[in-house]
N, C-alpha and C positions, 0 to 999 in steps of 0.2 A: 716224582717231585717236580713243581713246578720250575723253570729257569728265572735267575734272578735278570734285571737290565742290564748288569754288566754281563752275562753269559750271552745275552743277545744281542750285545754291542758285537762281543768277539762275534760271534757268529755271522751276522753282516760285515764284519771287516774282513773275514774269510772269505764269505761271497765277493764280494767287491773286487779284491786281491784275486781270487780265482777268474775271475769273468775277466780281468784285463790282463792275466797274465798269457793270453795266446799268443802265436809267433810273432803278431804283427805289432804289438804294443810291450814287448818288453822292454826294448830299449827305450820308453816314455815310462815307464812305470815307476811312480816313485813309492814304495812302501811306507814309509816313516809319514807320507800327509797324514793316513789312517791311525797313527800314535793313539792320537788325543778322538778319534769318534767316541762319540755319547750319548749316550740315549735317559732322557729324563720323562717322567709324567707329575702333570698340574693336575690332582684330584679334585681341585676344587673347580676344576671343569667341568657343565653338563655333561657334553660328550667327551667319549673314552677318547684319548688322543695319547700320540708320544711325540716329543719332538727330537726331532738328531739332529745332531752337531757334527758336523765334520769341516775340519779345518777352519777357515771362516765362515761359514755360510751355515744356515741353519733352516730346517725346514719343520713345520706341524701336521701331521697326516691322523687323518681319522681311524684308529685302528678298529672299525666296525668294518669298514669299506676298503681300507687301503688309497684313501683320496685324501690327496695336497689341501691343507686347509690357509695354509698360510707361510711366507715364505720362499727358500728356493736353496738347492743343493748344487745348482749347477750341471754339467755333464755327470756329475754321481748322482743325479736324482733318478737315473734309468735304471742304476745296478738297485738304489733302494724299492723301485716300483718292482722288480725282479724279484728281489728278497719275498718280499711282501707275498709272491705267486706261490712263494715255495709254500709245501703242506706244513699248517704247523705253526708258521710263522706268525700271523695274526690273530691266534688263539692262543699263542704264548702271551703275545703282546697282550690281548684282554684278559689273562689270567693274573698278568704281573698287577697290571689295573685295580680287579676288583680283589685280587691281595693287600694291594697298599688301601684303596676304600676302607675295608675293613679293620687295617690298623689303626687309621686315624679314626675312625667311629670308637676307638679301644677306650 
């Protein structure tokens, strides 16, 4: 079964929290920024895209590509460009896509 957006929000905010919790950044680490990550999609966009949210900043990335469309996450836009490499990841993302496409056509 497909992952919903919230399954792949958790998911990236595991990566994220993993990738900075090495010896040299734990004492900078704050967990609780990651609370509130969110991962939304505009269907009524040509291109497949998601945008995240995390803390204030917000970025739009092409999930055909894996490329910044608009926006900026700041220092967590490298953990999100990471995600994205993992297997999986960008074809979950356009599964969630042409799921919700096809509810709204419902």
């Amino acid at each position: 079964m497909a992952k919903t957006l919230n399954e792949l929000a958790s998911d990236l905010k595991d990566v994220i929290i993993g990738l900075q919790s090495d010896a040299h950044n734990k004492g900078n680490l704050r967990v609780e920024r990651y609370n509130n990550l969110k991962l939304s999609m505009d269907i009524s966009q040509s291109t497949p895209q998601v945008v995240i949210n995390i803390a204030m900043s917000e970025a739009t990335f092409n999930i055909k590509t894996g490329e910044k469309i608009n926006g900026g996450l700041g220092p967590d836009e490298r953990y999100v460009l990471r995600w994205f490499s993992k297997t999986n990841t960008l074809s979950a993302l356009n599964e969630c896509w042409l799921s919700l496409s096809r509810k709204r056509g419902s």
